[in-house]
C-alpha positions as CSV (number, residue, x, y, z in Angstrom):
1,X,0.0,0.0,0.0
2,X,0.7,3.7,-0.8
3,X,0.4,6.5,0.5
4,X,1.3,8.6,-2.3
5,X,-1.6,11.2,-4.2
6,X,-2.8,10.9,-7.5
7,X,-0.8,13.9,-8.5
8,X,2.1,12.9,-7.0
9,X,2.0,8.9,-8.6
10,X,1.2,11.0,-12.1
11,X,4.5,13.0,-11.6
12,X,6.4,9.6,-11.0
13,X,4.8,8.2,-14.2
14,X,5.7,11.3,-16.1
15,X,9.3,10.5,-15.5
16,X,9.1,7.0,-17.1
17,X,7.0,7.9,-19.9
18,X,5.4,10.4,-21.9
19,X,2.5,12.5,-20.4
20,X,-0.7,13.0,-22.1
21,X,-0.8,16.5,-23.2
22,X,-4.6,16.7,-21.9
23,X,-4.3,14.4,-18.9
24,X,-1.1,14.2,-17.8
25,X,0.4,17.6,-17.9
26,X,-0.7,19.8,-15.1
27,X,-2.3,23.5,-16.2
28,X,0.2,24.8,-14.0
29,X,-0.1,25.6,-10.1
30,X,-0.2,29.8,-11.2
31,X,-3.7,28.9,-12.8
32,X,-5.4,31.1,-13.7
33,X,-3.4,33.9,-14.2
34,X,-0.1,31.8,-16.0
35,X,-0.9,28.3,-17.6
36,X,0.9,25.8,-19.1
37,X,-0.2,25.3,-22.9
38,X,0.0,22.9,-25.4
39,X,0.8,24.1,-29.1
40,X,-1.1,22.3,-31.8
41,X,-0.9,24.9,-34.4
42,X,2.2,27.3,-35.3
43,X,1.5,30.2,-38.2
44,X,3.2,28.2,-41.0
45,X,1.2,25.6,-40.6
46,X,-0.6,24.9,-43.7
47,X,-2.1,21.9,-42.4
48,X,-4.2,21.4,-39.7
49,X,-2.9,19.3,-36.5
50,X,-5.6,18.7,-33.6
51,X,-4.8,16.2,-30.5
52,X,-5.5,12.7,-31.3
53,X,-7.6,12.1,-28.0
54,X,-7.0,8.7,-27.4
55,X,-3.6,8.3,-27.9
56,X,-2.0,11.6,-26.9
57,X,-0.3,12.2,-30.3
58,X,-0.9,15.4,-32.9
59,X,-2.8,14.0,-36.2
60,X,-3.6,15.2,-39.4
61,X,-6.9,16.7,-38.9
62,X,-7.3,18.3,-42.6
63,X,-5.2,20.4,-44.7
64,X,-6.3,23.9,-44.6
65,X,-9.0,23.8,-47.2
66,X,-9.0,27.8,-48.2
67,X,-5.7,30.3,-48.1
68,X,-6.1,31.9,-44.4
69,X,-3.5,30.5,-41.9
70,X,-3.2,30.7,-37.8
71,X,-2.2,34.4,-36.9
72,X,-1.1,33.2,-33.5
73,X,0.5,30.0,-32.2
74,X,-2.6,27.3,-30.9
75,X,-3.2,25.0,-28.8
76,X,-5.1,24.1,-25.5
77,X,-5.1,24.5,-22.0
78,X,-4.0,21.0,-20.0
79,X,-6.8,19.4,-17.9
80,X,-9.6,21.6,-19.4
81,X,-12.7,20.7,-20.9
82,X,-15.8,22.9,-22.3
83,X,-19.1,21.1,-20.7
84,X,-22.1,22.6,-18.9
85,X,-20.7,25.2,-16.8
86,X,-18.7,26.3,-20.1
87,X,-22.0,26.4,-21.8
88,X,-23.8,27.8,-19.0
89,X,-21.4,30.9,-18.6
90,X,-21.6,32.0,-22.3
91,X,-25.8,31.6,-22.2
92,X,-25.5,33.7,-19.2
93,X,-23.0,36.4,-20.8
94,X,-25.0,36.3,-24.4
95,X,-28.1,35.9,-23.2
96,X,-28.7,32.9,-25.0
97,X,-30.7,29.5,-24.5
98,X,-29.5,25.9,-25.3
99,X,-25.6,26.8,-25.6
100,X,-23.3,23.8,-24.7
101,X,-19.9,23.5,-24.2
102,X,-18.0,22.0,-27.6
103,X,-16.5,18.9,-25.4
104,X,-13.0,19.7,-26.4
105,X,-10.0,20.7,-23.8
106,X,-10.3,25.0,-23.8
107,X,-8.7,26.5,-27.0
108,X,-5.9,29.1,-26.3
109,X,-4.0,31.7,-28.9
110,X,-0.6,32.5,-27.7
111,X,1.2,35.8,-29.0
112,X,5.0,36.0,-29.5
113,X,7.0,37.7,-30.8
114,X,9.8,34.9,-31.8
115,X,8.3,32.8,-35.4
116,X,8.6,28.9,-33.5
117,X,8.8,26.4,-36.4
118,X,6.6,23.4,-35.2
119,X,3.9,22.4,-32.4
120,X,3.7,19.7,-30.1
121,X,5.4,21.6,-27.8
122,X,4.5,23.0,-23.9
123,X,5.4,26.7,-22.9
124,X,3.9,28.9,-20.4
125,X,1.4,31.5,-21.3
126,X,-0.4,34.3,-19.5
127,X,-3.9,35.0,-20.4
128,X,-5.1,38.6,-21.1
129,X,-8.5,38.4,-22.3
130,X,-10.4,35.6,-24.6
131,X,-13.5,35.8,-27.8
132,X,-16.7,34.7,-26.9
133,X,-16.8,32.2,-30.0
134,X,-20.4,30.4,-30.8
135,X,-19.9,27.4,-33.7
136,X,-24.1,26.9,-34.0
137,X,-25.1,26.2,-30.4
138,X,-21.9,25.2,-28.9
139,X,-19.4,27.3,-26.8
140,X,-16.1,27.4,-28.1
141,X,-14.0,30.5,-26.6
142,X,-10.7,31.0,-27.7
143,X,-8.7,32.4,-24.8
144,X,-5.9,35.1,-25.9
145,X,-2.8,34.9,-24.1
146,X,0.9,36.3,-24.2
147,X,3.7,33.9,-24.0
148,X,5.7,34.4,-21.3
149,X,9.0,36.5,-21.0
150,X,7.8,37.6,-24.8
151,X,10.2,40.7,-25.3
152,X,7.2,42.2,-27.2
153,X,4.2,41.4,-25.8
154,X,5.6,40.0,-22.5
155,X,4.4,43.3,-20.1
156,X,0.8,43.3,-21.8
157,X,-1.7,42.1,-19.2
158,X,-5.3,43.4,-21.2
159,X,-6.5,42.8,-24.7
160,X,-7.6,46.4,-25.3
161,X,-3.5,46.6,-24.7
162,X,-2.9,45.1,-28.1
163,X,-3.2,46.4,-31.5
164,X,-6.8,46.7,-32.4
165,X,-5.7,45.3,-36.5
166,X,-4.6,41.9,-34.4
167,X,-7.7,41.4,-32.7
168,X,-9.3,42.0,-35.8
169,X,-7.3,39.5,-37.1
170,X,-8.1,36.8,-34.6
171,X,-12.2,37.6,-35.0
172,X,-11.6,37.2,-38.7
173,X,-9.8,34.0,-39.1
174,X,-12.0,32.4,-36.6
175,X,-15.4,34.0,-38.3
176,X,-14.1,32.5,-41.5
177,X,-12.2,29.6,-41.3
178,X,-15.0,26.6,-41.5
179,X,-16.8,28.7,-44.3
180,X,-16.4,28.9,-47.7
181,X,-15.9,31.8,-50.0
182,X,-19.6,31.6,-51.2
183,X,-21.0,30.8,-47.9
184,X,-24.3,32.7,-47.3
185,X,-25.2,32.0,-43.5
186,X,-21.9,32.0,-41.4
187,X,-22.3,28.9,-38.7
188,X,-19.6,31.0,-36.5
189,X,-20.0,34.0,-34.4
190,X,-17.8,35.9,-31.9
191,X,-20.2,37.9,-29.4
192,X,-18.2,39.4,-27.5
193,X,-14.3,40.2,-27.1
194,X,-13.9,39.6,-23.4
195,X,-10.9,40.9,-20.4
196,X,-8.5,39.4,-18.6
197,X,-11.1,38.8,-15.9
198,X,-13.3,37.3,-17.9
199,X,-11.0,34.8,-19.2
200,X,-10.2,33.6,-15.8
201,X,-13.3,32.8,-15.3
202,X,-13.9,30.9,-18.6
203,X,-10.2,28.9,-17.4
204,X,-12.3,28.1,-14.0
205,X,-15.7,27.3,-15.3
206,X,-13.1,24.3,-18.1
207,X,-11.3,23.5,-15.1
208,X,-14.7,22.4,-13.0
209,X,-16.4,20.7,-16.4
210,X,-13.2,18.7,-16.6
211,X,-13.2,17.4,-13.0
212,X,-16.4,16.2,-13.5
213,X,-16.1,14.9,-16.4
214,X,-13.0,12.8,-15.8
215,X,-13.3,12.3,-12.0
216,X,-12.7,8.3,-12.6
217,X,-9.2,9.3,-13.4
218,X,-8.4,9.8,-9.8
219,X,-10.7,7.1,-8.5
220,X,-8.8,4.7,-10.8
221,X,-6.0,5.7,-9.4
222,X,-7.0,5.5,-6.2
223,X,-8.2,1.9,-7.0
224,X,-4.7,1.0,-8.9
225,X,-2.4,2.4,-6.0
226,X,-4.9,2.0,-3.2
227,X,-4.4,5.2,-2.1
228,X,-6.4,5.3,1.1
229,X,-9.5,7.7,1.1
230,X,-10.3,9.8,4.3
């Protein structure tokens, strides 16, 4: 028998083999405020990566079907995941009925100055503010974030601090992105571009919705270890 906590038995593992960039890296103990990221995505990308769920590894998702590209790096936030409190913030903020979270970890952009060549990679963000993102009645925020240290972008702690032509960039390629260049009713909308605040919150309500949804994760744990309960 062990004594030893979830967490801790999940840091030992992590030393033996490779971590699950959803489940097995931590969002960082500075959460909200700094979080660890994972980079899907990087601006050169001409093809799009997502997480292969089930086995931890990037895949080929689709090549980018039309010519706009990532303006930021991408990724997700580590142990996050958009469910009913997700959805039931953004109904509350919009005003809206029958919004659910998009059951995908929370999406992050991460500004820096410094081009980086290729994702699957971890670095430490801060988040400054986040677009209220609706694809047809699911939530699906995009948090905006700073990467930290950035010699550029590093001291900004607001999106109003950034130039409004890149926000305008972000809204764009996300409005556009899934629709094609005839496309008469845009399934996307962004409602609202949202603070630093705000986004915590957002990072909270992912972080509750994952608990819940993969509380067995611990309990197996618990169970494999037999890690006694009080």
């Amino acid at each position: 028998m062990t004594s030893e906590t979830p967490e801790a038995i999940l840091e030992l593992l992590n030393l033996m083999y490779r971590p699950h960039p959803w489940h097995g890296i931590s969002i960082g103990d500075e959460a909200p405020e700094k979080v660890n990221v994972f980079i899907e995505i990087v601006p050169t990308d001409t093809v799009k990566y997502e997480l292969d769920k089930t086995s931890g590894y990037l895949k080929v998702d689709r090549p980018q079907k039309f010519s706009n590209v990532y303006p930021t790096l991408y990724g997700f936030i580590p142990r996050t995941y958009c469910g009913e409190e997700n959805g039931a913030f953004c109904a509350q903020r919009t005003g809206r009925t029958g919004i659910m979270g998009d059951g995908d970890p929370l999406d992050i952009c991460v500004l820096s100055e410094k081009p980086i060549s290729h994702g699957d990679i971890l670095l430490r963000a801060i988040p400054i503010g986040g677009l209220r993102m609706i694809d047809g009645h699911e939530a699906d925020d995009k948090i905006i974030a700073i990467l930290e240290g950035d010699a550029v972008y590093g001291a900004l702690r607001e999106v109003y601090q950034l130039p409004h032509a890149l926000v305008e960039r972000l809204k764009h390629y996300f409005l556009t992105y899934k629709q094609a260049p005839d496309a008469l009713h845009p399934k996307v909308e962004i409602t609202h571009i949202y603070s630093r605040e705000e986004s915590y919150e957002v990072i909270r309500k992912s972080q509750l919705d994952y608990d819940r949804k993969f509380a067995n994760l611990k309990q197996l744990l618990n169970a494999a270890f037999r890690v006694p309960t009080a």
